[in-house]
FILUM-580449 format. One record per residue (C-alpha): residue in three letters; x, y, z. Coordinates in Angstrom, 2 decimals, decimal comma. Example, Ala and Ser with C-alpha at 12.3 -4.5 7.8 and 13.67 -1.06 7.14 Angstrom:
! FILUM-580449
+------+---------+---------+---------+
| code |       X |       Y |       Z |
+------+---------+---------+---------+
|  ALA |   12,30 |   -4,50 |    7,80 |
|  SER |   13,67 |   -1,06 |    7,14 |
+------+---------+---------+---------+
! end
This chain:
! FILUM-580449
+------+---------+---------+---------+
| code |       X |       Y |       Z |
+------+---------+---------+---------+
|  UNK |   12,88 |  -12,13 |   -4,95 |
|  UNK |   15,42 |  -15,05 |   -3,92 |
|  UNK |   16,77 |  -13,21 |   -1,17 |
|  UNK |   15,41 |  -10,99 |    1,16 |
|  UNK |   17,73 |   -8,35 |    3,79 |
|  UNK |   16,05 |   -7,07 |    6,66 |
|  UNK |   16,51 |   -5,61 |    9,81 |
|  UNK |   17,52 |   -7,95 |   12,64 |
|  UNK |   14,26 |   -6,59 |   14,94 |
|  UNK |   12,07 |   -7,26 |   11,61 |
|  UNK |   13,13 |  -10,71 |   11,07 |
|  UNK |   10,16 |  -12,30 |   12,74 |
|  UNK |    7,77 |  -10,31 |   10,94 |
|  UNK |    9,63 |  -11,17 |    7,17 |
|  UNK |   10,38 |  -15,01 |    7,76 |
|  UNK |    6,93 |  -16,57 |    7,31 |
|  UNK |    6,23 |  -14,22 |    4,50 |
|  UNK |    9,94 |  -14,98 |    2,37 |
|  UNK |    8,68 |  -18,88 |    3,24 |
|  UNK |    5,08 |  -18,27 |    1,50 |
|  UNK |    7,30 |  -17,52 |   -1,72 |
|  UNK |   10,68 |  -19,30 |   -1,05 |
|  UNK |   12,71 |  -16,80 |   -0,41 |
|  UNK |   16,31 |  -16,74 |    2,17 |
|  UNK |   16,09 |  -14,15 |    4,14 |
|  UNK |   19,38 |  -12,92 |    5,69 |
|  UNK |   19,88 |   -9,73 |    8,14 |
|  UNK |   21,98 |   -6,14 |    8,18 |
|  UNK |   21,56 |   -4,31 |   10,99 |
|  UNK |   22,06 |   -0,38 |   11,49 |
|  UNK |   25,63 |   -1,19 |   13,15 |
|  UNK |   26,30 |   -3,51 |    9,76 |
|  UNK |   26,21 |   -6,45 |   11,47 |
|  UNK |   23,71 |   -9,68 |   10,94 |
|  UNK |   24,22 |  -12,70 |    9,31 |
|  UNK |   24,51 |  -10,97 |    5,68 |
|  UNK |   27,54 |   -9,25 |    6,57 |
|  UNK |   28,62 |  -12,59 |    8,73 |
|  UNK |   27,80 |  -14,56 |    5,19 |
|  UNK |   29,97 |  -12,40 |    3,10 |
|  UNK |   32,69 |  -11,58 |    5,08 |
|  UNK |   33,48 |  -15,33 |    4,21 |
|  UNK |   33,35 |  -15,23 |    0,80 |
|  UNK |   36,19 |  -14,95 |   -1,61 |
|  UNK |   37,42 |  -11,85 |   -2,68 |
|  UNK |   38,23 |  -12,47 |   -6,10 |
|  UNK |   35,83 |  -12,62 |   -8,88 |
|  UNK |   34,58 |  -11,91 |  -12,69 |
|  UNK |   32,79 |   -8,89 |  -13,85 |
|  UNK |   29,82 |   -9,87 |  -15,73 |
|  UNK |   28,96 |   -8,09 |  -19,05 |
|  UNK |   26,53 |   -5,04 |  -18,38 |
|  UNK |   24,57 |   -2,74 |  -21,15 |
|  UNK |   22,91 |    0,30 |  -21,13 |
|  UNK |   19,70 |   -0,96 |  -21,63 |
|  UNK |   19,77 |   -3,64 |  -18,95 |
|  UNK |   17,71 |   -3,90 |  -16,32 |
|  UNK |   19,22 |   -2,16 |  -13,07 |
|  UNK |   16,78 |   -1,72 |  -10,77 |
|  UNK |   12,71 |   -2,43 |  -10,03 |
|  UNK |   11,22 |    0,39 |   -7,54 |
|  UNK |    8,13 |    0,69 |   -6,67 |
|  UNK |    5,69 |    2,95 |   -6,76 |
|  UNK |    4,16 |    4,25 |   -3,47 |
|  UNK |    0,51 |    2,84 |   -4,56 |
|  UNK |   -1,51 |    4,98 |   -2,56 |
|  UNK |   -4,51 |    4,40 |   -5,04 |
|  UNK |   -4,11 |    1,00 |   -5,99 |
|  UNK |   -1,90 |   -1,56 |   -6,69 |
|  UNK |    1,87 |   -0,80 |   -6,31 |
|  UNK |    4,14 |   -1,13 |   -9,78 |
|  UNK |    7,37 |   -2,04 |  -10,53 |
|  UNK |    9,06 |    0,40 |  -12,20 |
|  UNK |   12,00 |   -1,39 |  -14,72 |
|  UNK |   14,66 |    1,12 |  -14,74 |
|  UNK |   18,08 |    0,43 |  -16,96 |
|  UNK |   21,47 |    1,44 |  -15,90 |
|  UNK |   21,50 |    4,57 |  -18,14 |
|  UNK |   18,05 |    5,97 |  -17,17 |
|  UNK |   20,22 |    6,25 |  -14,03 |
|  UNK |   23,30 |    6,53 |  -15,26 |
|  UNK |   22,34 |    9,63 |  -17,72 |
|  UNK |   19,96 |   11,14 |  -15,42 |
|  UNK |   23,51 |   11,08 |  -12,53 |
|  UNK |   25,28 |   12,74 |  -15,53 |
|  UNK |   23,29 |   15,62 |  -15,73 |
|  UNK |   22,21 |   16,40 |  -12,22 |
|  UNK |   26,01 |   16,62 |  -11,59 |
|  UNK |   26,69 |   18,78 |  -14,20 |
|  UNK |   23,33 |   21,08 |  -13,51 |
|  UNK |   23,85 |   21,12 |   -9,57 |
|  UNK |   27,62 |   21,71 |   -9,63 |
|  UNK |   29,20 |   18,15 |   -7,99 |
|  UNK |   32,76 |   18,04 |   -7,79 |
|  UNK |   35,35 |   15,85 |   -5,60 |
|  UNK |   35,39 |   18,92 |   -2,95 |
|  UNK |   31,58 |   18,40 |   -2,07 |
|  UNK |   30,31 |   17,19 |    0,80 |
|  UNK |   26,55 |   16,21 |    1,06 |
|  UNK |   24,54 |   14,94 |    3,94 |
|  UNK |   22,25 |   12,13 |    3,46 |
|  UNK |   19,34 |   11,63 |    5,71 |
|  UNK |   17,05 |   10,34 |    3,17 |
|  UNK |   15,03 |    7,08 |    3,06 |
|  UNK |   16,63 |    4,67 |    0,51 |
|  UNK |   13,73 |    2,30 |   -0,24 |
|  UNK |   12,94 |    5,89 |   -2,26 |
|  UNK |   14,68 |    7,31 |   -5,79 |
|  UNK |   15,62 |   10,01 |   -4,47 |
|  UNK |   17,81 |    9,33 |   -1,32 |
|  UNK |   18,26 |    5,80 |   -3,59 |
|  UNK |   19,27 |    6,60 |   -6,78 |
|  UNK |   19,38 |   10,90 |   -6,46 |
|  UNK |   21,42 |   11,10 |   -3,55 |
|  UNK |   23,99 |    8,45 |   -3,79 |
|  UNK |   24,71 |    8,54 |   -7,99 |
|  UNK |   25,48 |   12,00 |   -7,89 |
|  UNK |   27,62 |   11,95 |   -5,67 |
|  UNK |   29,28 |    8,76 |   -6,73 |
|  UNK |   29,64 |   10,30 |  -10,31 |
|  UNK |   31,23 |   13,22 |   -8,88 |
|  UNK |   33,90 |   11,33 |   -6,61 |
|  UNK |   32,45 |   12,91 |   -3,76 |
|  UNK |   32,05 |   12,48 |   -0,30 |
|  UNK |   28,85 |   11,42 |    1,53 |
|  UNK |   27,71 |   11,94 |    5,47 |
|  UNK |   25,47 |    8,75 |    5,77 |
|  UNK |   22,93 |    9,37 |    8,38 |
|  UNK |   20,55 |    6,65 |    9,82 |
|  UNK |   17,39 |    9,18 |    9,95 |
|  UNK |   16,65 |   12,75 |    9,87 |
|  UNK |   17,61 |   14,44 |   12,80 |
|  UNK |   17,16 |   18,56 |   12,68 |
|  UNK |   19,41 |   19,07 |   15,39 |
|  UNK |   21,77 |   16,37 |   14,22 |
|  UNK |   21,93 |   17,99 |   10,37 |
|  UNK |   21,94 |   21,40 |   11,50 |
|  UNK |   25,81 |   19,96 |   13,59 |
|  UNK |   26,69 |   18,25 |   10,36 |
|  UNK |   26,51 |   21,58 |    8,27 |
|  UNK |   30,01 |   23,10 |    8,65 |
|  UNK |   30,90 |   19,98 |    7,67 |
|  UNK |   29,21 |   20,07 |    5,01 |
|  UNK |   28,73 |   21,56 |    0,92 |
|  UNK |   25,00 |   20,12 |    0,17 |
|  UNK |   22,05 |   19,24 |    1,42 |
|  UNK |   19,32 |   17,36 |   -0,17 |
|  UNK |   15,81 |   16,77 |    1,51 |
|  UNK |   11,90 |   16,97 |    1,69 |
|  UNK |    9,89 |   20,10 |    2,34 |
|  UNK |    9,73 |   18,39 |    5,92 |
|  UNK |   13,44 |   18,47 |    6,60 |
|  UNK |   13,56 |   22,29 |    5,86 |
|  UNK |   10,25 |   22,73 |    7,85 |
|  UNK |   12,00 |   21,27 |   10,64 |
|  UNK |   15,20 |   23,00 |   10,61 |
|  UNK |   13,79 |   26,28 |   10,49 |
|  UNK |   12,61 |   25,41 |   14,14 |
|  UNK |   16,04 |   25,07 |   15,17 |
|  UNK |   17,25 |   28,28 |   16,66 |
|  UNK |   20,85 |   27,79 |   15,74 |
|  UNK |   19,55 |   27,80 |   12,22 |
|  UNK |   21,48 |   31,12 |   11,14 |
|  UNK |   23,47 |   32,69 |    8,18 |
|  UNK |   26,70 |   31,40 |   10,04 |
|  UNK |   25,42 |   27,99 |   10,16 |
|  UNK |   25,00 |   27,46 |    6,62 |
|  UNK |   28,02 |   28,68 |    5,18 |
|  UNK |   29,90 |   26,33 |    3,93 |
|  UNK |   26,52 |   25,13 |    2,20 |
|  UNK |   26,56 |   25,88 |   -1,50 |
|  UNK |   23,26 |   24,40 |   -2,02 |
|  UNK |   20,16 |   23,26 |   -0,73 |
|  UNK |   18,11 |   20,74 |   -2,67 |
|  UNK |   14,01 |   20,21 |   -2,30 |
|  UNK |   11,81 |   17,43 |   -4,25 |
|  UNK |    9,36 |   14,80 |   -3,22 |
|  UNK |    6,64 |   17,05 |   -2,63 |
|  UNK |    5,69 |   20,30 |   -2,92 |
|  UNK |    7,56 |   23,31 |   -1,28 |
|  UNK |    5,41 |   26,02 |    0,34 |
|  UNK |    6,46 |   29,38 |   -0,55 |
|  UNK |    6,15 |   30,27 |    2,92 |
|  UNK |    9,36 |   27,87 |    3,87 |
|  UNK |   11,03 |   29,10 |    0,62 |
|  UNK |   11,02 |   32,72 |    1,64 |
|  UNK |   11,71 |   31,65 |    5,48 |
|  UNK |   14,62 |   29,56 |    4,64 |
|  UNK |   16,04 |   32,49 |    2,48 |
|  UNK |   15,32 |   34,71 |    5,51 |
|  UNK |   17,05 |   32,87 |    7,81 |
|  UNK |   20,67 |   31,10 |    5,51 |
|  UNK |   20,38 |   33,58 |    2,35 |
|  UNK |   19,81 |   30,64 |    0,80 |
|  UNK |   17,23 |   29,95 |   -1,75 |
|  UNK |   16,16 |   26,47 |   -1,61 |
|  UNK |   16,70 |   24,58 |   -5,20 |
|  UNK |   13,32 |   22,48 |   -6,02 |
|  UNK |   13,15 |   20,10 |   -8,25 |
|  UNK |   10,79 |   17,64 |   -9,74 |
|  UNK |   11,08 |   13,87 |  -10,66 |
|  UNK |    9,17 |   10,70 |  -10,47 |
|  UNK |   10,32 |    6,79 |   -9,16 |
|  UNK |    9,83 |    6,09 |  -13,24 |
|  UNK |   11,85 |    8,78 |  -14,40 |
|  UNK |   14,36 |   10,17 |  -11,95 |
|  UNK |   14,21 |   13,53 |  -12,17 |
|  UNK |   12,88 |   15,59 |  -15,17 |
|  UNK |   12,97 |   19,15 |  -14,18 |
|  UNK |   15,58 |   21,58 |  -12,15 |
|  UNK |   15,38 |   25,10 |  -10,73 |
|  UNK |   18,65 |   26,95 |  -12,29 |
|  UNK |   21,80 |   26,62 |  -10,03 |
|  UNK |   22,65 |   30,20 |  -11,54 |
|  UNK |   19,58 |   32,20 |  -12,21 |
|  UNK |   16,13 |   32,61 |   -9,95 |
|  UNK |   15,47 |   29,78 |   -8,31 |
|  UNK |   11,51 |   30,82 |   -8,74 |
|  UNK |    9,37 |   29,40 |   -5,53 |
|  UNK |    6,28 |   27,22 |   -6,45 |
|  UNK |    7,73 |   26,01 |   -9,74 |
|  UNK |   10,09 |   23,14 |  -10,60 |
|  UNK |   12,28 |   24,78 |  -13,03 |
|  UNK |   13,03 |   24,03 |  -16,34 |
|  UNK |   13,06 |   20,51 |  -17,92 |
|  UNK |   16,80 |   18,96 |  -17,78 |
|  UNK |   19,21 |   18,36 |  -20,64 |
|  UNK |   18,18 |   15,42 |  -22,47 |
|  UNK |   14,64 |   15,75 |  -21,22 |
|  UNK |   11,33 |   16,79 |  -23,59 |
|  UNK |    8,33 |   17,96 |  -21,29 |
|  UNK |    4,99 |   19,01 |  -23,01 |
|  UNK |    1,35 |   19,69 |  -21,20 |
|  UNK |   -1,51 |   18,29 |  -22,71 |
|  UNK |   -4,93 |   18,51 |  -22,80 |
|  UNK |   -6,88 |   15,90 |  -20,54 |
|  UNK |   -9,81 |   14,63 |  -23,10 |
|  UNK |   -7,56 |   15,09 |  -26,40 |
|  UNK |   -3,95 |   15,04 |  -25,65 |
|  UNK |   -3,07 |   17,53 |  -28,07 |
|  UNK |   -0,58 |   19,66 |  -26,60 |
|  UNK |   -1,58 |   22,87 |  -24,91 |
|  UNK |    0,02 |   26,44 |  -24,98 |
|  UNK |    2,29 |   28,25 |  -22,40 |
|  UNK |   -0,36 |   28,73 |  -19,52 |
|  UNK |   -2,52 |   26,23 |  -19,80 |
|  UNK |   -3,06 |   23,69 |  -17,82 |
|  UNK |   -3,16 |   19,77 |  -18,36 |
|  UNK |   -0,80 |   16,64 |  -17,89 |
|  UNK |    2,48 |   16,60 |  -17,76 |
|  UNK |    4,36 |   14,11 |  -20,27 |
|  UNK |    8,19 |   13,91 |  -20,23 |
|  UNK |   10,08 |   11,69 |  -22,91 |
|  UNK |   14,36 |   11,06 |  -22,47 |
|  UNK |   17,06 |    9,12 |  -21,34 |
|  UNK |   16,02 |    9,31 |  -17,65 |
|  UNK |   12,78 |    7,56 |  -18,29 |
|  UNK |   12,40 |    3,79 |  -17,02 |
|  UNK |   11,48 |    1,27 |  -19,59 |
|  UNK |    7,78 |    0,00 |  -18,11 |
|  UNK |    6,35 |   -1,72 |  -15,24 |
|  UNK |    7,14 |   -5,06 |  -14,44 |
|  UNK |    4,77 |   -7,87 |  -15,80 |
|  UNK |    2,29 |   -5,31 |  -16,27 |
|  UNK |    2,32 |   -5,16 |  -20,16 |
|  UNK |   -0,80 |   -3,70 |  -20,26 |
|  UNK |   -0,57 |   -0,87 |  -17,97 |
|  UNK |    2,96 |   -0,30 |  -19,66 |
|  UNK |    1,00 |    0,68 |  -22,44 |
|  UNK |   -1,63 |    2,88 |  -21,57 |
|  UNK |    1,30 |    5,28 |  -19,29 |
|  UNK |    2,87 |    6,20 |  -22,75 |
|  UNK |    2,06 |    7,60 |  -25,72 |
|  UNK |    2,74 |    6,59 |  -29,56 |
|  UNK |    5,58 |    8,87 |  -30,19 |
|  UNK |    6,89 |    7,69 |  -26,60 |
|  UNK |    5,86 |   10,14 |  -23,93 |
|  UNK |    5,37 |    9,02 |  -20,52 |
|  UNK |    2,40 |   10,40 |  -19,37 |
|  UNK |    3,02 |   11,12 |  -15,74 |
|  UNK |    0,02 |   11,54 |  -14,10 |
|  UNK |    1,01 |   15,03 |  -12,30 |
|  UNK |   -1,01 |   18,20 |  -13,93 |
|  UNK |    0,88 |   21,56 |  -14,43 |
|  UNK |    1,72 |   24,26 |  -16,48 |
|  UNK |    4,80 |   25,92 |  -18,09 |
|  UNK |    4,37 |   29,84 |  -17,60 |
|  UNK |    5,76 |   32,50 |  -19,98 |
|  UNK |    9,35 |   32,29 |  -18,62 |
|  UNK |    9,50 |   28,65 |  -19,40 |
|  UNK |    9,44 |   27,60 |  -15,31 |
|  UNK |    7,20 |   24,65 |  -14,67 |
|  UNK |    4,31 |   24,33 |  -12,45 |
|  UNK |    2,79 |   21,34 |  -10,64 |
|  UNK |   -0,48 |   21,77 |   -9,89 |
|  UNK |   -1,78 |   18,27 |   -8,52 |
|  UNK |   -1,99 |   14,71 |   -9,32 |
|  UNK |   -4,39 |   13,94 |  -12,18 |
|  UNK |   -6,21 |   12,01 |   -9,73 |
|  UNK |   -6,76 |   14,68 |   -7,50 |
|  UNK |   -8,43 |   17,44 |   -9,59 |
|  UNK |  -12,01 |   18,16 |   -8,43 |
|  UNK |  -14,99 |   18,59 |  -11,14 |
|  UNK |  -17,66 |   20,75 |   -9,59 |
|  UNK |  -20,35 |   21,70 |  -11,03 |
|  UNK |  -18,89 |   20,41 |  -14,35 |
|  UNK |  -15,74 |   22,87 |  -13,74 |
|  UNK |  -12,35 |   22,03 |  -13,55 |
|  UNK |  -10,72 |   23,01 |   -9,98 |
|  UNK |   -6,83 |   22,68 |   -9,55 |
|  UNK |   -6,44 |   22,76 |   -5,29 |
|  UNK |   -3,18 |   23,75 |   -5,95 |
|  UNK |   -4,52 |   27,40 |   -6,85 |
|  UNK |   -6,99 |   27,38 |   -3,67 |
|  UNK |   -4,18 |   25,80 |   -1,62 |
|  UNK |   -2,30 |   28,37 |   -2,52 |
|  UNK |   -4,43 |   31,66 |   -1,38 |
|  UNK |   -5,60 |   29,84 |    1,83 |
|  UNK |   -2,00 |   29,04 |    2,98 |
|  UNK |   -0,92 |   32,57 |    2,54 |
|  UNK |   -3,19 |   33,64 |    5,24 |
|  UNK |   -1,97 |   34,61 |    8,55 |
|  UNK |   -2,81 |   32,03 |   11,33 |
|  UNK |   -2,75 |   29,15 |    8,53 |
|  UNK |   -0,14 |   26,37 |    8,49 |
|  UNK |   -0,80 |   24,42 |    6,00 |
|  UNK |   -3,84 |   23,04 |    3,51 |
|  UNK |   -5,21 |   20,09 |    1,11 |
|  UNK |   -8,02 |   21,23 |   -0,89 |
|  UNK |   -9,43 |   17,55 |   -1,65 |
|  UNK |  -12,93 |   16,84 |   -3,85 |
|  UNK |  -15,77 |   14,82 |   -1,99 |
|  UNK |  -18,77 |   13,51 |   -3,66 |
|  UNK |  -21,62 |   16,39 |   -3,59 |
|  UNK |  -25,59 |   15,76 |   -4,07 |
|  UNK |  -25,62 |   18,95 |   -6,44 |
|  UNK |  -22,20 |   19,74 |   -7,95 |
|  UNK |  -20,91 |   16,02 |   -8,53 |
|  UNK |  -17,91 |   16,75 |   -6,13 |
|  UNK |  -18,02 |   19,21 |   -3,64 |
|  UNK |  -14,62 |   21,64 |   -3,01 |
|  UNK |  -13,57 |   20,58 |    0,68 |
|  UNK |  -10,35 |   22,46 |    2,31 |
|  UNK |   -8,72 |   20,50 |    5,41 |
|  UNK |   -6,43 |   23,51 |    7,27 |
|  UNK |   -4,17 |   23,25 |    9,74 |
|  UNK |   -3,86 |   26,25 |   12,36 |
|  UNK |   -1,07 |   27,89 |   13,59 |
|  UNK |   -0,48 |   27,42 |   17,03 |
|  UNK |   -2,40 |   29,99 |   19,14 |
|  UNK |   -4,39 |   31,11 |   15,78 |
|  UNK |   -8,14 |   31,29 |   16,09 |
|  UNK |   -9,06 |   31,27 |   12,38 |
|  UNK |  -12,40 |   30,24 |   11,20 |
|  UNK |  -13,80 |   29,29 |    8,46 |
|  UNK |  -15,96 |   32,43 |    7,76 |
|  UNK |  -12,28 |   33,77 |    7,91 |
|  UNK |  -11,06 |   31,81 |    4,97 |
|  UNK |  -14,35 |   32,47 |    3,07 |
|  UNK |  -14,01 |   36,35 |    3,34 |
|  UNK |  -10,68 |   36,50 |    2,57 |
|  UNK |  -10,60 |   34,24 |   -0,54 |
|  UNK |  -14,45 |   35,66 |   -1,81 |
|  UNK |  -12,13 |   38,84 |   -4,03 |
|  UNK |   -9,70 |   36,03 |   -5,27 |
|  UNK |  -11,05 |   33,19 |   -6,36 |
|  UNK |  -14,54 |   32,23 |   -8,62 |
|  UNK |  -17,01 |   31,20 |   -6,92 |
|  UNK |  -16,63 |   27,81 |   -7,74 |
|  UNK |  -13,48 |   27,59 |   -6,41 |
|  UNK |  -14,59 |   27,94 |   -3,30 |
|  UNK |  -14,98 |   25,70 |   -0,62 |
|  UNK |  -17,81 |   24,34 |    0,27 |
|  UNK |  -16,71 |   23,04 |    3,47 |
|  UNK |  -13,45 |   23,96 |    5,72 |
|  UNK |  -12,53 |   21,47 |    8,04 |
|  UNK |   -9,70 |   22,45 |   10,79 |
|  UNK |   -6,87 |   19,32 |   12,03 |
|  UNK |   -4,07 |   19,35 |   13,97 |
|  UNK |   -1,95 |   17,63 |   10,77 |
|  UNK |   -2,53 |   16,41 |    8,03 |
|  UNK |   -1,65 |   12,93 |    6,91 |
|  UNK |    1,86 |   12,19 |    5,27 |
|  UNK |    3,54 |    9,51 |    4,12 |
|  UNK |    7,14 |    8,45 |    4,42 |
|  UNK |    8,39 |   11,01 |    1,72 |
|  UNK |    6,17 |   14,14 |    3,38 |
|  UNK |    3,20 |   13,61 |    0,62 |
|  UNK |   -0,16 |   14,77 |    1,94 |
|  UNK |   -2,27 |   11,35 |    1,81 |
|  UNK |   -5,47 |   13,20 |    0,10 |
|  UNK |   -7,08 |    9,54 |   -0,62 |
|  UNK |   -6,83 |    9,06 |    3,41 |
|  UNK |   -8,23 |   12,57 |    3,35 |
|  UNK |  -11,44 |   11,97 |    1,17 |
|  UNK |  -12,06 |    8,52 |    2,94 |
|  UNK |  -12,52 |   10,44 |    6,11 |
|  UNK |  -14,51 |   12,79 |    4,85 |
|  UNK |  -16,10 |   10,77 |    2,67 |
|  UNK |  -19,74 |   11,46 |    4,23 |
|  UNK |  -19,37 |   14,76 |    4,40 |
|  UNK |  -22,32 |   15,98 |    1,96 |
|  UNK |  -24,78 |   13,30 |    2,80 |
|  UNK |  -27,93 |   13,97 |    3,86 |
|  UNK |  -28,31 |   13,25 |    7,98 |
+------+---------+---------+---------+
! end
């Protein structure tokens, strides 16, 4: 980078690193002030368009990197530019829609998402500095949209002036970023008669899959794949693609899809396939109706015992049962069965579940190798900015686990 904008208060902090790679560093504050703003405000007003294609370069994001090294994903003006296209036409946008934005922008989808759409639809945007439940839920009657995280709607359904009357001028509620629970899709339609719209995309592809706008908006699935968009499972050791039902990774080729990673040629090339599929790294399935499941991150699924274990299934049955929150079903090296099936559960408050709980109730639902070997109770599990469950924090911790003492 030549040029680096921060926050005044970080300014210290970013200096001597924009110096180790001479870099100006100018500041925008949350007020817009800073010497940015100070610097512009100076400059002429006048000046040329310069000549833009499709396929230029628009953007680098990065990837969050929570297993290695983080990537710069190369993404052209119509990767977003298509992908805006689309999610306006899918999700409804007009010029009479208001939507409230309380999402990170250093991410895609309060980024890219959030402001295209509405941009392409000439409509009008509530800018908010952070996600505030009791701030949003004022906001509403102002209000035609909402997009968020699985947090945000966790959160708002804690707010008692969460009603039906609240959210009526809301036409629709939007959900990516990480998985949605079932539990806070049926209590959100409980509470608005609203059923949440999830979605599923990627920082290399925007998004690649939609829940209908008309039609059931089917809880723990993404939807269908978008216009434009070709999605195929495959299988893990061959890549040939699998049937409806199986499981394997997810590949998605179309417009929406970024162009490779910066200076990383060679990792470029192993993320996509000959005929041009990007292979995404999540693992799902596409049922009989055509709705698509995510089951986990390719680097999360568990081999036990030479078995395959999704913990989205197990995740699944254990946070269905009364007095349980919330799970992550993680793999941890085992003496005997090469990885050992761990389950970290968070309580309810004032539940006194156990573990021999858990076992009992998941021993008629679940093979035996499913199950885990070890339950380990927390008061939370750890999240990054987006709401992701960190599982590599997860099996660090627990790392030990199935060592002998």
């Amino acid at each position: 980078p030549r040029l680096i904008a921060c926050d005044p208060d970080r300014l210290a902090g970013v200096e001597p690193l924009a110096a180790s790679i001479g870099a100006a560093v100018l500041t925008l504050g949350r007020d817009g002030q800073g010497t940015l703003a100070s610097q512009a405000s100076r400059q002429a007003t006048q000046f040329s368009d310069l000549a833009r294609g499709p396929d230029d370069l628009a953007a680098i994001l990065y990837t969050s990197g929570t297993t290695g090294r983080s990537k710069g994903a190369m993404l052209s003006h119509e990767n977003l530019a298509s992908n805006a296209r689309v999610l306006v036409e899918q999700w409804r946008f007009g010029a009479d829609d208001v939507l409230i934005h309380a999402l990170p922008i250093f991410h895609t989808h309060g980024l890219f998402v959030a402001t295209n759409v509405v941009l392409m639809a000439g409509a009008t945007m509530l800018f908010e500095q952070k996600f505030d439940p009791a701030r949003i839920l004022s906001l509403m009657p102002r209000a035609t949209a909402l997009m968020g995280v699985p947090t945000f709607y966790v959160r708002l359904l804690q707010q008692e002036g969460l009603t039906r009357e609240a959210a009526k001028t809301i036409r629709v509620f939007i959900s990516g970023s990480a998985p949605l629970l079932a539990e806070t899709h049926k209590a959100w339609r409980e509470r608005t008669g609203h059923a949440i719209l999830e979605r599923y995309g990627m920082t290399e592809t925007n998004m690649n899959t939609s829940n209908p706008y008309d039609g059931e908006r089917r809880a723990g699935t993404v939807g269908f794949p978008l216009p434009g968009v070709s999605l195929r499972v495959t299988d893990l050791e061959t890549a040939r693609p699998l049937a409806q039902g199986e499981i394997g990774m997810i590949e998605v080729k179309g417009p929406n899809v970024f162009a490779g990673y910066w200076r990383m040629p060679e990792k470029t090339k192993a993320e996509f396939r000959d005929d041009g599929f990007f292979i995404t790294g999540d693992l799902g399935l596409i049922d009989a109706d055509g709705y698509v499941h995510i089951v986990g991150r390719g680097k999360d699924l568990i081999i036990s015992g030479g078995y395959n274990v999704y913990p989205k299934e197990i995740e699944s049955e254990i946070d269905a049962l009364d007095g349980v929150s919330e799970s992550a079903v993680i793999g941890v090296a085992h003496p005997d069965f090469g990885e050992g099936v761990t389950a970290v559960v968070v309580r309810k408050p004032g539940s006194a579940i156990e573990a021999a709980d858990i076992a009992a109730a998941i021993a008629g639902r679940l093979a035996k190798y499913k199950h885990p070997k070890q339950v380990i109770f927390v008061d939370e599990l750890p999240r990054n900015t987006m709401g992701k469950v960190q599982k590599n924090l997860l099996r660090e911790a627990y790392k030990d686990i199935y060592k002998p003492s």
